[in-house]
C-alpha positions in Angstrom: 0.0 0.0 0.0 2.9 2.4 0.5 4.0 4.6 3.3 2.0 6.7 5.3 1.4 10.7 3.5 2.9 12.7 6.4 4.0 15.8 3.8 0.9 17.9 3.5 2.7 19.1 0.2 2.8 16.5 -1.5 -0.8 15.5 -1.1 -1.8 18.6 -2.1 0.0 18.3 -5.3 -1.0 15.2 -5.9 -4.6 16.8 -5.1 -4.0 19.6 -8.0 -2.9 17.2 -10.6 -6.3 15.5 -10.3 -8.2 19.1 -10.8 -9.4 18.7 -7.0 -9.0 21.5 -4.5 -6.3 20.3 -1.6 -8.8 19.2 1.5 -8.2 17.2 4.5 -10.2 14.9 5.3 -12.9 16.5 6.7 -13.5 18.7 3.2 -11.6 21.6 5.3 -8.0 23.1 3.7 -5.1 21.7 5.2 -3.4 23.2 8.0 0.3 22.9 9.6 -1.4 22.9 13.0 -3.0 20.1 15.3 -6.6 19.7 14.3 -8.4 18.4 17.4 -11.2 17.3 16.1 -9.4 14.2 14.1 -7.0 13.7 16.8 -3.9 13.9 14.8 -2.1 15.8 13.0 -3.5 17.7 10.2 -1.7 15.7 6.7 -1.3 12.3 8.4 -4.3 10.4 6.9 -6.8 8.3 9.3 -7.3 4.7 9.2 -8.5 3.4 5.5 -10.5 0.0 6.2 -8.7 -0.9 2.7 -4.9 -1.2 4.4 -3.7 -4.1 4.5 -3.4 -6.1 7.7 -7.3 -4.7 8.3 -9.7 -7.3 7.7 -13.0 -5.1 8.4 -16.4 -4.0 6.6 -16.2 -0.2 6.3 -18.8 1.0 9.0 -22.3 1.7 7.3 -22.4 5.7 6.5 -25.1 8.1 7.7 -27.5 9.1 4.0 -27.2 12.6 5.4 -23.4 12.5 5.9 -21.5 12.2 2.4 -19.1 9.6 2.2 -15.4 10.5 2.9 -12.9 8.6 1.3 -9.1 8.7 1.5 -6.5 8.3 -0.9 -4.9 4.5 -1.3 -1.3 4.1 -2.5 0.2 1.6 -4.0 3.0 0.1 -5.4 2.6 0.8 -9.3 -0.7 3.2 -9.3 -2.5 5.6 -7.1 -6.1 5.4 -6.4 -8.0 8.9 -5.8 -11.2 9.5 -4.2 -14.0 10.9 -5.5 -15.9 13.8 -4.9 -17.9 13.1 -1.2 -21.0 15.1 -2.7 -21.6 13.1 -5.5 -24.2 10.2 -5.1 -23.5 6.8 -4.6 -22.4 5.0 -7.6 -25.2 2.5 -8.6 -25.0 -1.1 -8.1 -27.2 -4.0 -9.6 -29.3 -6.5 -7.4 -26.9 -8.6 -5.4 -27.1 -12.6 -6.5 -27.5 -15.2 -4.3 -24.3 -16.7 -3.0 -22.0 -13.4 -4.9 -17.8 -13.6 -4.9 -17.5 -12.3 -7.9 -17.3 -8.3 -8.8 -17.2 -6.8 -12.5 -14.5 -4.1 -12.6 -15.0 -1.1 -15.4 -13.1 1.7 -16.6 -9.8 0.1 -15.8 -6.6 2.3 -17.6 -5.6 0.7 -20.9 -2.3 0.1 -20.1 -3.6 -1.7 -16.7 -2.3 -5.4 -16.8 -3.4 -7.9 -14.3 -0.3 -7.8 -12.0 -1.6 -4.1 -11.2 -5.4 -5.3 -10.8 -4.2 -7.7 -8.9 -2.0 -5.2 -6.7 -5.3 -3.3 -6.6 -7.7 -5.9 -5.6 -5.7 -8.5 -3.2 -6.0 -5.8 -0.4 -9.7 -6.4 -0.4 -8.9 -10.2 0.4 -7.7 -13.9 -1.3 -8.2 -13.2 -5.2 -9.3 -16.7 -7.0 -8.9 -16.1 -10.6 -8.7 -12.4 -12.6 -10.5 -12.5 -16.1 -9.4 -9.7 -18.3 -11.1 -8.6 -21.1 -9.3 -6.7 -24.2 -11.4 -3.8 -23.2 -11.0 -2.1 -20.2 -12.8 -3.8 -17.5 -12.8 -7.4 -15.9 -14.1 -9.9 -13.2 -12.3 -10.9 -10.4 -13.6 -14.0 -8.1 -12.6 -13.6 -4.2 -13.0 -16.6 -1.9 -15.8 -15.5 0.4 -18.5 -13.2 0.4 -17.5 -10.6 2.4 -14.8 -9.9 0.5 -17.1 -8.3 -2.2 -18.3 -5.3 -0.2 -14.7 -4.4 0.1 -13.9 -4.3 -3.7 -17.2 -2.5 -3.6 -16.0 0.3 -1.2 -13.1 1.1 -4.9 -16.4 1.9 -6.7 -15.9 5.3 -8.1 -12.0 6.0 -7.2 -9.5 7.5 -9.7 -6.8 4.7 -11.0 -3.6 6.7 -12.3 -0.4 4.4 -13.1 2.8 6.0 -11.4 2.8 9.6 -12.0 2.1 10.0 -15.5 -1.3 12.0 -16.8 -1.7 10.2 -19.9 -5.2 9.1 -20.4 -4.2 5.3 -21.0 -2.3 5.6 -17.8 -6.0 6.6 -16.0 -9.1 6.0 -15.2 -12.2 5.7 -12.9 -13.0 2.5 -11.6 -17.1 1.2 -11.5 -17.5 -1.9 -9.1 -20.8 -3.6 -9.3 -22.1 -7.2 -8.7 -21.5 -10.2 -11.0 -23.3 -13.1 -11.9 -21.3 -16.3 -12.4 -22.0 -20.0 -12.4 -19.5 -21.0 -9.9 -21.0 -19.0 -7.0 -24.6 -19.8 -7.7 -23.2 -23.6 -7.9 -21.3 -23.6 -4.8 -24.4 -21.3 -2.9 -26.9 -24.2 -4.2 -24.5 -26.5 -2.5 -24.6 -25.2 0.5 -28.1 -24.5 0.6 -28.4 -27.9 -0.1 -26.0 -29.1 2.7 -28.0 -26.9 5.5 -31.4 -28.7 4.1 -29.9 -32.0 4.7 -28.8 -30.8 8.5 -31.8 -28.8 9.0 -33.5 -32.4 8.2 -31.3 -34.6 10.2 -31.8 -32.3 13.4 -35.5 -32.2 12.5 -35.4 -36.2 12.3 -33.4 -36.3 15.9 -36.3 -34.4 17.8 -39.0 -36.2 16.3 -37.1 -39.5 17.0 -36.9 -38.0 20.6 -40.6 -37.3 21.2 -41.7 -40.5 20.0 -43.5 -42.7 22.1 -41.9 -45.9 22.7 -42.6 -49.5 20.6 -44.5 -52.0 22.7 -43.1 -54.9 23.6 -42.5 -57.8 21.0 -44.9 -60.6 21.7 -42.4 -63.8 22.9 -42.7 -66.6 20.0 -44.2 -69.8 20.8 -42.9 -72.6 23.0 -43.9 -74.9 25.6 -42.5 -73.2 28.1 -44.5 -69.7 27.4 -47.8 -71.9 26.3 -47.3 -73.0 30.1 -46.9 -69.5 31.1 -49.8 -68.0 29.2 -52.1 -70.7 30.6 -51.3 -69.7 34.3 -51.6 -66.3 32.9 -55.4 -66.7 31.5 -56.6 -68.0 35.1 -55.6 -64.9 36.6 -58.3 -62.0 36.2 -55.0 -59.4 36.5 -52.9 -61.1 33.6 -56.1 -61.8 31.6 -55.7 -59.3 29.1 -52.0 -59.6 28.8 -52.3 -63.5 27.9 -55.5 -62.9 25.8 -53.0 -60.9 23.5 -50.4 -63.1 23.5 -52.8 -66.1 22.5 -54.5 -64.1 19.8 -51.2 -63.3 18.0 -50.0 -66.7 18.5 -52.9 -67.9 16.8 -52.9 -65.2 13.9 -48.8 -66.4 12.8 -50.1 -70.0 12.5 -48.7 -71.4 15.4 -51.6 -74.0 15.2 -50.3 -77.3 14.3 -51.1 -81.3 15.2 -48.0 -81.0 18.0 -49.7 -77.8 19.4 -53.6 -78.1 18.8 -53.7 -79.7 22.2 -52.4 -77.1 24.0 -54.4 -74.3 22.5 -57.4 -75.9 22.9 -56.9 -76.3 26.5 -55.7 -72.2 26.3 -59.5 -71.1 24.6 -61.0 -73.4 27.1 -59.5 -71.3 30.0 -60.5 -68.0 27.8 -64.2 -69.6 27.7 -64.7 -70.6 31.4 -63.4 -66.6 31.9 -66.7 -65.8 30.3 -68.4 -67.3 33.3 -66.8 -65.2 35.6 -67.6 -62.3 33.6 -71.0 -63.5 33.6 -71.3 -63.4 37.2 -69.5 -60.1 37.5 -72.1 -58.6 35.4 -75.3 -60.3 37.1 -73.5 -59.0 40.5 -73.1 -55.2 39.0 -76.8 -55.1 37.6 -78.0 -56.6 41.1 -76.1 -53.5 42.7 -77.6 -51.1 39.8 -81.2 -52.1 41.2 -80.4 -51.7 44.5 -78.9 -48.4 43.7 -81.9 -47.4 42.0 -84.7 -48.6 44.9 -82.3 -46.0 47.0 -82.5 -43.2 44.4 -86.5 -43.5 44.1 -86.6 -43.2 47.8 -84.2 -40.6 48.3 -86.2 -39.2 45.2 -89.5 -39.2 46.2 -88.9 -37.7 50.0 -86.8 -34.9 48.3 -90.0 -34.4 45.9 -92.4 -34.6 48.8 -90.6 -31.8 50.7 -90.5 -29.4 48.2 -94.2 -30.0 47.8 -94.8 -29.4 51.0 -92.2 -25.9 51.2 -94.4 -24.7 47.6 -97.7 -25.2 49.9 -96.3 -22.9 52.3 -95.2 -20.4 49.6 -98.8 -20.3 48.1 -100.4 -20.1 51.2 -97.8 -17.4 52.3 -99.3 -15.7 49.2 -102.8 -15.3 50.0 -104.6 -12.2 50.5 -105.2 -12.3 54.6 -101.6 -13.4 55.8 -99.9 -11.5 52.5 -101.0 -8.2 53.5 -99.1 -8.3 56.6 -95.7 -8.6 55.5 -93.9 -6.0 54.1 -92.5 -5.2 50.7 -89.7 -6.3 50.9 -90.6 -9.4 52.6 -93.1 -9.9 49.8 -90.2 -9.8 47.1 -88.4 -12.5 48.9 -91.2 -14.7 49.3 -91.9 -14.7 45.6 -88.4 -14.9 44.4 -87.8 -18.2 47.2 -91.4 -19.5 45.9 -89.9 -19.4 42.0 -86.7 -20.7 43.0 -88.8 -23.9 44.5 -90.7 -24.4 41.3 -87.8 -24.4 39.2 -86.2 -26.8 41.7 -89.2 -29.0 41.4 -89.2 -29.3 37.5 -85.5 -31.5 37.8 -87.1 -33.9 40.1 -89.0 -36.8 39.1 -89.9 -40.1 40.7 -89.8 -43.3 39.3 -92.4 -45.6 39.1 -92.3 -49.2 40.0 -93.4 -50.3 36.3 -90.8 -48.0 34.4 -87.4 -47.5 36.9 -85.8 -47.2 33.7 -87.4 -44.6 32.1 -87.9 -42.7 35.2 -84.1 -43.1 35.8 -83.4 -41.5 32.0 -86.2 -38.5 32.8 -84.1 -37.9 35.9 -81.4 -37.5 34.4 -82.4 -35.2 31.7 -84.0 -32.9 34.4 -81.5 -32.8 36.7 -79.2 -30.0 36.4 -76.9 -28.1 38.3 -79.4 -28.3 41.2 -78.4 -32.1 41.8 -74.9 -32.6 42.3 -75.7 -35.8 44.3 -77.0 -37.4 41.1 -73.4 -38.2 40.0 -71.9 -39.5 43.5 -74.7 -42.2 44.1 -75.0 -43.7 40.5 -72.6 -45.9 39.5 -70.3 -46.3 36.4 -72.6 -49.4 35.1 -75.5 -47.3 36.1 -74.7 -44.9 34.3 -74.0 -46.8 31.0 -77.5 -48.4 31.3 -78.9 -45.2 31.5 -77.2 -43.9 28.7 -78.5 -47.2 26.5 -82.1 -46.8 28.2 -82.2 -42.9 27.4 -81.0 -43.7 23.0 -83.6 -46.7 22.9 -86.5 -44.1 24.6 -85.5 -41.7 21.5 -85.8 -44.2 19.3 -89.2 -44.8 20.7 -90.3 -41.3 20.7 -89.2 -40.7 17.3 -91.2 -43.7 16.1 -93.8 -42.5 17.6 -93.7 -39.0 16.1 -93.4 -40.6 12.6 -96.8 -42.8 13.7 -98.6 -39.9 14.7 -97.6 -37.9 11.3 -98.8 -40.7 9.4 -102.1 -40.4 11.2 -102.7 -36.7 10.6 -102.0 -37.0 6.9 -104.3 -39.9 6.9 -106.8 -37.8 9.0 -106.4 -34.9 6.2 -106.4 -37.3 3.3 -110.1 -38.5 4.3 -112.0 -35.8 5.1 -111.1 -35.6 8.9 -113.7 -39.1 8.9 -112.9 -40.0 12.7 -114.0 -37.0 14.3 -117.0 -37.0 16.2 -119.7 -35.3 13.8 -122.5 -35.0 16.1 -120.0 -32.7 18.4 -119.3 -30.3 14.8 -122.5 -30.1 14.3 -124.0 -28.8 17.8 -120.9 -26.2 17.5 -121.7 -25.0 13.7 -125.7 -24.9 15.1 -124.4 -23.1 18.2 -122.4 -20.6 15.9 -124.9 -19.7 13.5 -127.5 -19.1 16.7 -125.0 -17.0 17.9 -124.8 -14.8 14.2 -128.3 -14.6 14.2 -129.1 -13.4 17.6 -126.3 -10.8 16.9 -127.3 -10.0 13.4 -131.1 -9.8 15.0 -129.9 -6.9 17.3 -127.7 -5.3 15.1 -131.4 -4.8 12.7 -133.3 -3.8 16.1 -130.3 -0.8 16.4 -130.5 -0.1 12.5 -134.3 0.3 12.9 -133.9 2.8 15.9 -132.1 5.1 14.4 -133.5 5.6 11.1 -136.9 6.5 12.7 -134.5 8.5 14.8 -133.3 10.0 11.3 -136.8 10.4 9.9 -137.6 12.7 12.4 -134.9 15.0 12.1 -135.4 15.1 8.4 -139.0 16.1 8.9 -138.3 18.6 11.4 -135.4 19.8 9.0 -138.1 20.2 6.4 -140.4 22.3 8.8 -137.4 24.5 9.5 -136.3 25.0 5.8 -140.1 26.2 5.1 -139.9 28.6 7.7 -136.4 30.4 6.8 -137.8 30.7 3.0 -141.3 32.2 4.4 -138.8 34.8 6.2 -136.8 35.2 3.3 -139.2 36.2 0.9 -140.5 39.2 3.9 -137.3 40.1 4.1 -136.3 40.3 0.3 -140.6 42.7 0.1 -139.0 44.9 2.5 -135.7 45.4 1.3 -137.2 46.1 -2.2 -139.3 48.7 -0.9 -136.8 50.3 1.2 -134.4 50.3 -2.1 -136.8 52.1 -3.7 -137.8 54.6 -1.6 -134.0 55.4 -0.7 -133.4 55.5 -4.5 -135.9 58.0 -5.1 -134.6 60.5 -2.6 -131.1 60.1 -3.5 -132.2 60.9 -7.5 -133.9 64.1 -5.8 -130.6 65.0 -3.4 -127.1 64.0 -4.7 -128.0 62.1 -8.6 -123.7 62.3 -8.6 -123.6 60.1 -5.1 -126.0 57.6 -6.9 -123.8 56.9 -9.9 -121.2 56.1 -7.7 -122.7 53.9 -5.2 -124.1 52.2 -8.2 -120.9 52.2 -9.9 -117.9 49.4 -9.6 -115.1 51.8 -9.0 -115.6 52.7 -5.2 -113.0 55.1 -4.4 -110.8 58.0 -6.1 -108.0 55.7 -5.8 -109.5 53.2 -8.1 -110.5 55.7 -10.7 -106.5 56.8 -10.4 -105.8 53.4 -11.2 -108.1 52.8 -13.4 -107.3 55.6 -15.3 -103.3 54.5 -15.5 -103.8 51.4 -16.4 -106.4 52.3 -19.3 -103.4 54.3 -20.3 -100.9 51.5 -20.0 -102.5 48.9 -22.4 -103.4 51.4 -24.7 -100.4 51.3 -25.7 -100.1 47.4 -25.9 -102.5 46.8 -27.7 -101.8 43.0 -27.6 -102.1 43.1 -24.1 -99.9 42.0 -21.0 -99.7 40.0 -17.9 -101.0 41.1 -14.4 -97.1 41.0 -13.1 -96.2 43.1 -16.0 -99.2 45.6 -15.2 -98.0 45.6 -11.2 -94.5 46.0 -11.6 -95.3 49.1 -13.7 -98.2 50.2 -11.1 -95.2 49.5 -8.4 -92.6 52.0 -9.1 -95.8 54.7 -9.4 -96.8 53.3 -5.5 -95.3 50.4 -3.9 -98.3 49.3 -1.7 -99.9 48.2 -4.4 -100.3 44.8 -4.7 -101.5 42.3 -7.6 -104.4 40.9 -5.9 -106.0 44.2 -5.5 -105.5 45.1 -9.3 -106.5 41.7 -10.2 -110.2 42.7 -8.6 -110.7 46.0 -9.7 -110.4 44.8 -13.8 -112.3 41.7 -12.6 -115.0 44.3 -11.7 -115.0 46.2 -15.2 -115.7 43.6 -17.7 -116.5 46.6 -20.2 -113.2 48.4 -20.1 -111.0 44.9 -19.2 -110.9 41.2 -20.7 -108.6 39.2 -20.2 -107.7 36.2 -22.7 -105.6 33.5 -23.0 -102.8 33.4 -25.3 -100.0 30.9 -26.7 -100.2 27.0 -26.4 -99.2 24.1 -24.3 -96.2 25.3 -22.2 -96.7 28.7 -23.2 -100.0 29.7 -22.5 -100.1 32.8 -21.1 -103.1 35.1 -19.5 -103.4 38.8 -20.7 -105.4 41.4 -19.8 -106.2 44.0 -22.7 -107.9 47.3 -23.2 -111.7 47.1 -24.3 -113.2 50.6 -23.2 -114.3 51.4 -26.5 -116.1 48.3 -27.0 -117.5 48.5 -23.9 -118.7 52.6 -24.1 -121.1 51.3 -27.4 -122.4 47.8 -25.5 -123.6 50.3 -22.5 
């Protein structure tokens, strides 16, 4: 790699030749002084991860820091760093397994002795394949030796000290794919399957449970041993075993047949024993359940007699004299009986069996002594007697559906008719007696109705009798007022005979004459207010809408345009009018 740089001069010549201003290491110029933030002297360089005698991974660089890189000596070139504030060079996806690294941009005069020089710093080269061109692939003998050649990626080659362009160049360090390292990486993928399945086979090996015992092979002396064995109700099953398998490998022979028939004779007299074993168990499951319908039936007399006292608790004369609260207890410890009640039953003397299964489906968490006081056989009888009773009742279900649809296929023959018929005679006495007093009620109140039409009628006569006064008087009054208003004020007559009722009418009247004059074709009511409104704004289009309601002969209105457009107009027809009056 070459000595250390202690002349600050010469690096900064070196530095020039390159085009690069003269920095330290830190970017800053170089001083003669200590710098005491690198702790060493300003010129010496720091440690480069890529001297030799190092074997480490440069230390991963913060992406807001730019990368700082020093310059490498060595023996035939001189590798230059390049500029911290450029970006990373770029680098293709990393194969499995990778030691080998494509080198570009190598000088032209660059043999492989100086790649090699270059490149054997980063760790044990393999093989170096140059091209004619000016680039190459090198194969290292691990992995981690990759990253290191990576870390050259973007340096400045220059052979000796000459500035001839086939003397330099800019190295580019990426990723190769070869065959050799995807070979070896299957390899030893492959080689951790195989141990990863060899441990796997160990712990299963481990946790498996163990082989029973081979069964001994046939001889006289074990045949002696399994026949002692088959009178003993402890070794029964074990010898059983023993003489089945014997029997399945065709150990049966003319020498033998002797001795195993004497073997299943011992296996058949144990069937006696179990006989008896069972009569004995079933003897002790009556027993157990005369004790259960006793125990049964005092528990079920008891909580009949604690309900009585509830329910007379709950009449009228000795309820009213507890109080409220007490009352609320008493009814929730009376509910709390009933529902107790309901998972009792007792059994009858006909049907212990049944009555035992009913039991047992009614009891709940309210008897825990149900399970201490039946036995094991008990309870498997029960279990038998409680799947033949559904059986039963399902039979019975499909009986009793066959009946109905045979019931609905005949006309519903087997029920009693005489009954049907006293109800249907029964119902229609009832319609009739109701539909009698619902005609009784209808008659009522149309007499009822009759008589307030007739005295409607009387009154109607008499309101047109007063009518007809009162229309003789008014005539005569009219005409008697009419005649002294000709003789007083004729002008006051005209205008109380007269539509237009007020000096403001005639005003308006008078403008809006004026107006459609001069449409002739006529216009709207809006079109006639909105003019009438910026003369007075208190008028409104109802009230204009009246007045030339009022005078037919000097207003008509008519309808113009079709379908969408129809449109009402009111028009000018004074003259008209002036000839028809």
């Amino acid at each position: 790699m070459g000595l250390p740089m202690s002349d600050p001069s010469a690096w900064a010549t070196a530095m020039n030749n390159l085009g690069m201003a003269p920095m330290g290491m830190t970017g800053q110029p170089l001083l003669p002084d200590f710098d005491p933030a690198l702790g060493m002297m300003t010129g010496i360089p720091p440690i480069n991860p890529m001297m030799p005698g190092l074997g480490i991974v440069p230390p991963p660089i913060p992406p807001d820091m730019p990368a700082v890189k020093e310059i490498i000596h060595c023996k035939s070139c001189t590798l230059f760093p390049p500029n911290p504030h450029l970006p990373p060079p770029a680098t293709r996806e990393r194969p499995p397994g990778c030691k080998t690294v494509f080198v570009g941009g190598l000088p032209e005069n660059g043999t492989e002795q100086i790649i090699m020089e270059v490149f054997e710093q980063c760790g044990e080269v393999i093989a170096i394949r140059k091209s004619k061109k000016n680039f190459c692939h090198i194969r290292f003998a691990e992995e981690f030796m990759v990253d290191k050649a990576l870390y050259l990626s973007g340096y400045r080659i220059r052979l000796g000290s000459s500035t001839d362009k086939k003397d330099t160049g800019r190295l580019h360090v990426d990723f190769a794919q070869a065959r050799d390292d995807l070979y070896e990486w299957e390899c030893k993928q492959r080689m951790l399957a195989r141990e990863e399945r060899h441990w796997r086979r160990l712990a299963e090996e481990r946790f498996r449970p163990p082989s029973p015992p081979p069964v001994v092979h046939y001889s006289d002396h074990e045949c002696s041993v399994v026949a002692e064995k088959l009178k003993d109700d402890t070794k029964f099953l074990e010898a059983i075993q023993t003489l089945l398998t014997w029997i399945e490998r065709g150990e049966v022979n003319r020498r033998t047949a002797n001795n195993f028939y004497s073997m299943i004779q011992s296996a058949n007299s144990h069937i006696r024993r179990l006989v008896n074993e069972k009569a004995a168990h079933e003897k002790e499951m009556e027993e157990a359940k005369e004790k259960f319908k006793l125990a049964l039936s005092g528990i079920l007399v008891q909580f009949e007699q604690i309900v009585a006292v509830y329910h007379s608790a709950s009449k009228q004369k000795a309820w009213d004299h507890f109080t409220k609260a007490q009352r609320k207890n008493i009814s929730v410890w009376c509910k709390q009986a009933e529902v107790g009640n309901l998972f009792l039953c007792v059994p009858s003397s006909g049907d212990t069996g049944g009555a035992l299964v009913q039991g047992e489906e009614q009891r709940g968490p309210c008897c825990p002594w149900f399970d201490c006081c039946v036995s094991p056989a008990l309870v498997t009888q029960v279990e038998a007697l409680k799947e033949e009773n559904d059986s039963l009742r399902w039979q019975l279900d499909a009986y009793r559906n066959e009946v109905e649809l045979l019931k609905q296929e005949q006309g519903k023959a087997s029920r009693d008719e005489d009954t049907t018929k006293e109800q249907q005679m029964k119902l229609l006495q009832q319609a009739l007696q109701g539909m009698q007093k619902h005609l009784l009620k209808v008659q009522e109140e149309y007499k009822k109705r009759e008589a307030e039409l007739e005295k409607v009628k009387e009154d109607k006569l008499k309101i047109e009798t007063l009518l007809e006064n009162l229309k003789e008087q008014e005539s005569s009054t009219s005409r008697v007022c009419a005649c002294s208003q000709e003789k007083e004020c004729p002008v006051e007559k005209t205008l109380s005979n007269s539509p237009v009722k007020s000096e403001r009418e005639v005003l308006l009247v008078g403008i809006i004459s004026t107006f459609l004059h001069v449409h002739p074709f006529g216009a709207s009511i809006e079109y006639i207010c909105s003019y009438l409104q910026r003369l007075d704004s208190k008028i409104c289009t109802a009230e204009v809408e009246v007045l030339m309601t009022r005078l037919q002969n000097t207003f008509r209105q008519e309808l113009s345009g079709v379908g969408a457009s129809l449109e009402k107009r009111w028009k000018f027809c004074g003259f008209d009018g002036l000839k028809m009056t």
